[in-house]
C-alpha positions as CSV (number, residue, x, y, z in Angstrom):
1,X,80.8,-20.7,-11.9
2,X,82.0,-17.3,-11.3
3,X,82.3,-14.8,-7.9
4,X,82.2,-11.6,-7.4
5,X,83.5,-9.9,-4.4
6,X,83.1,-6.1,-4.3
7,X,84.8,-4.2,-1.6
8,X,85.9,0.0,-1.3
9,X,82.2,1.0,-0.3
10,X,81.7,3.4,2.8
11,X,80.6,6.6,4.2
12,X,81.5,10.1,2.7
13,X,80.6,13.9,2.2
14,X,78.7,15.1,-1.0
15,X,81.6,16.2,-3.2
16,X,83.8,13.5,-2.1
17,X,85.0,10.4,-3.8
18,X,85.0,6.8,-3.5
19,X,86.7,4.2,-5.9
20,X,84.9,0.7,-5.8
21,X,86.3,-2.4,-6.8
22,X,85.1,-5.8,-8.2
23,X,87.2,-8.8,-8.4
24,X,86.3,-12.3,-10.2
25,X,87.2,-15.7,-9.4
26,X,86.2,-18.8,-11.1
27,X,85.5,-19.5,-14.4
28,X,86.7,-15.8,-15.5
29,X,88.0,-16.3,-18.8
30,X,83.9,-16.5,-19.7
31,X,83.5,-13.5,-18.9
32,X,82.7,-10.7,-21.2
33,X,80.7,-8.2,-19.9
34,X,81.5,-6.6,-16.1
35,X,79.7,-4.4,-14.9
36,X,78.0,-2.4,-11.6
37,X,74.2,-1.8,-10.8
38,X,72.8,0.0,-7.5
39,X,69.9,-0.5,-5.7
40,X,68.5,1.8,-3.7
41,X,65.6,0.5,-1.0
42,X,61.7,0.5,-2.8
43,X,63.1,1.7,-6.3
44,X,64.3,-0.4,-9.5
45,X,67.7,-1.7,-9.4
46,X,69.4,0.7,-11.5
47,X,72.0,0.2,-14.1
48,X,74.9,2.5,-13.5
49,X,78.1,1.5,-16.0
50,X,79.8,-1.6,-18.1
51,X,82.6,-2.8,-19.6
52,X,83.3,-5.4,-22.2
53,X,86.4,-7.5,-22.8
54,X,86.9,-5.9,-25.8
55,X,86.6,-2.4,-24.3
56,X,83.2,-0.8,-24.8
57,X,82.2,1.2,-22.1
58,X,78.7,2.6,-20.8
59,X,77.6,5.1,-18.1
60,X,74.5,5.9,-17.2
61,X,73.6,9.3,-18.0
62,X,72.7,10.0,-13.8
63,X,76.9,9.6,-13.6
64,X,78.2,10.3,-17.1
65,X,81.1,12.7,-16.5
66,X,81.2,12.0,-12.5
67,X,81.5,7.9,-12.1
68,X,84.3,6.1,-14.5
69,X,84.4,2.5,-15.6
70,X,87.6,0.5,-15.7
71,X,88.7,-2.9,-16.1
72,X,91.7,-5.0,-16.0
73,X,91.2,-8.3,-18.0
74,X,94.3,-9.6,-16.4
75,X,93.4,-9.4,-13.0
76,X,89.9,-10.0,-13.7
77,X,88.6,-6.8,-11.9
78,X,86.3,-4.0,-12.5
79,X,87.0,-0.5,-10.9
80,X,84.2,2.2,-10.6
81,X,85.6,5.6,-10.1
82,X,82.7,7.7,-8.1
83,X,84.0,11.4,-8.5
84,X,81.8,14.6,-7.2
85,X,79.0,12.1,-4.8
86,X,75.6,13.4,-4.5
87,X,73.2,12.1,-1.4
88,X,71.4,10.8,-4.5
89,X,74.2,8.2,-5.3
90,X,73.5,6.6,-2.0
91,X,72.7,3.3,-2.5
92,X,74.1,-0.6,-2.2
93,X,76.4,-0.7,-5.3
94,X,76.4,-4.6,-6.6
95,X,78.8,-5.8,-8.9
96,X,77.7,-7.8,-12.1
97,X,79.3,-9.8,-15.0
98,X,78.0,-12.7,-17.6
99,X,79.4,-14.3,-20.4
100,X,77.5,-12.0,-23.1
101,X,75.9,-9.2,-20.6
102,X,76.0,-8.3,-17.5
103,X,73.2,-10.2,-14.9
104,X,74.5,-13.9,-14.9
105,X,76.6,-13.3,-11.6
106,X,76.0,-11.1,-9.0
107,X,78.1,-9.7,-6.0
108,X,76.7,-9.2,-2.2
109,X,77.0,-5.9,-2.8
110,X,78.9,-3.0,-1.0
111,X,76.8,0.3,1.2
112,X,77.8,3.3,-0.2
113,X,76.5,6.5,1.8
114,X,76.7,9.8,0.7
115,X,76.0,12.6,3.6
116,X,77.6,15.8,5.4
């Protein structure tokens, strides 16, 4: 079994920036896809950006160029870098990893809020 426990979530101005944070415990080593969805309230969960083990990253194309994807296999954590927010990126960001792609394991979830 694997958790995820997300924290760095919060309130801030359009422009701003927020850097979230993912970390794993458990059966870690399985794990080679991490990766962050969003959900915002009556739409699709949405698929934002993922990392592999091995380095292959993905963004959305909503964040491409504003949100960054990082991970550290030693610590077993995944960093999302939000960069230049929009009131459009508000949303309950919810960390995911699995053993091949990302959906197995699932965080709580962290409220991110993006308003002047």
């Amino acid at each position: 079994q694997v958790q995820l426990v997300e924290s760095g979530g919060g309130l801030v101005q359009p422009g701003g920036s927020l850097r979230l944070s993912c970390a794993a415990s458990g059966n870690t080593p399985s794990l080679y896809a991490m990766g962050w969805y969003r959900q915002i309230p009556g739409k699709e969960r949405e698929l934002v950006a993922t990392a592999t083990a091995g380095g292959i990253k993905y963004h959305a194309d909503s964040v491409r160029g504003r949100f960054t994807i990082s991970r550290d296999n030693g610590k077993d954590v995944v960093i999302l870098q939000m960069n230049s927010l929009k009131p459009e990126d508000t949303a309950v960001y919810l960390c995911t990893a699995g053993t091949y792609i990302v959906g197995e394991y699932w965080g709580q979830g962290t409220q991110v809020t993006v308003s002047s």
